[in-house]
N, C-alpha and C positions, 0 to 999 in steps of 0.2 A: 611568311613565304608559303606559298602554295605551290601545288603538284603530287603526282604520283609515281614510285619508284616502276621501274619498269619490269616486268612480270614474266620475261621468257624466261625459259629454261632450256631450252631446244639444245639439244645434244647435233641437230641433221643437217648442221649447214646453215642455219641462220642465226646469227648471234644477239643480245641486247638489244634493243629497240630504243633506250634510250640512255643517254650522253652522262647519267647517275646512274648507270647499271655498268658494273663489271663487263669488259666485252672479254677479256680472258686473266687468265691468274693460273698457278703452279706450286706445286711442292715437290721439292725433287732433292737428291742426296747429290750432293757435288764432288762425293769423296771415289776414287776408283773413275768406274765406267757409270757417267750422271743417269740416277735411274729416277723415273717420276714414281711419285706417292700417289698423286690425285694431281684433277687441273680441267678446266674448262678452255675449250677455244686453243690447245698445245698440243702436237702431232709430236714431237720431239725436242728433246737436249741432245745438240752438240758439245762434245768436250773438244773446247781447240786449245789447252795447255792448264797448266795450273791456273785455277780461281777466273778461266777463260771461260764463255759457257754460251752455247748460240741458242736461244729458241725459237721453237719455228713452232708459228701459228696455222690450227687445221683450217680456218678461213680468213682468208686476208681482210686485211683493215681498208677503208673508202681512201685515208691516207696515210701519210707516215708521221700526222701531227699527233699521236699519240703518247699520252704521259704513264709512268708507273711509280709504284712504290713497292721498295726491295726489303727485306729482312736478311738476315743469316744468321748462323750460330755453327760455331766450331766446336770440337772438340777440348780443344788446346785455346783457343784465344779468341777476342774481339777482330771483326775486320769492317772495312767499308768497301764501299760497292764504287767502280765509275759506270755509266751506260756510255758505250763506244758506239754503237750505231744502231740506227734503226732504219727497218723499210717498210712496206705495207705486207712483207710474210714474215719478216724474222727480226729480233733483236740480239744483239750482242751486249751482254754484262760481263765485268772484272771485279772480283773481291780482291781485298788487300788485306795485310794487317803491317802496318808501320812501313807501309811504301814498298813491301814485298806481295807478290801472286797469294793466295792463298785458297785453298780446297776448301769449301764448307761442306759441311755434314749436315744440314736443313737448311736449303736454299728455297725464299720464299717470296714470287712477284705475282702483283697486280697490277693489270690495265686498264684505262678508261682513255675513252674518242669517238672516234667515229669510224 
């Protein structure tokens, strides 16, 4: 397999250049009022209810066919994650743990698209 990963870094409004490059990604605390740690291409966390969580991208995606991969870690226990929606500025994630909401305390995604 050949190719080059792709080299931006641009914090000013233009994201990855290519389709193996992170176009955004987060770490943020889910416990209380969701605060970010660090994050490329994320203008903020909404908290819409327990283990609810919207974030919005500082520049929008070409579409909404984008995919991610989520992490978390509680305090207290194991959870899993649904993705409820997505647009070309924001996604909506749900942690659980045993079919209950649940808060995490390092909440961790990445994106790749266009």
């Amino acid at each position: 397999m050949s190719g080059k990963l792709g080299t931006s870094k641009s914090r000013s409004g233009v994201i990855g250049t290519s389709q193996d490059t992170a176009k955004a990604w987060v770490n943020f605390n889910g416990t209380g009022t969701p605060a970010i740690r660090d994050d490329y291409n994320v203008s903020t966390i909404d908290d819409l209810g327990t283990g609810n969580y919207r974030i919005n991208f500082s520049v929008t995606w070409a579409n909404a066919n984008y995919v991610n991969a989520v992490g978390g870690l509680s305090d207290s226990s194991d959870g899993n994650v649904r993705w409820l929606s997505q647009t070309t500025s924001q996604t909506i994630l749900k942690w659980y743990n045993l079919g209950s909401p649940l808060d995490m305390s390092n909440c961790t995604v990445i994106f790749f698209g266009d």
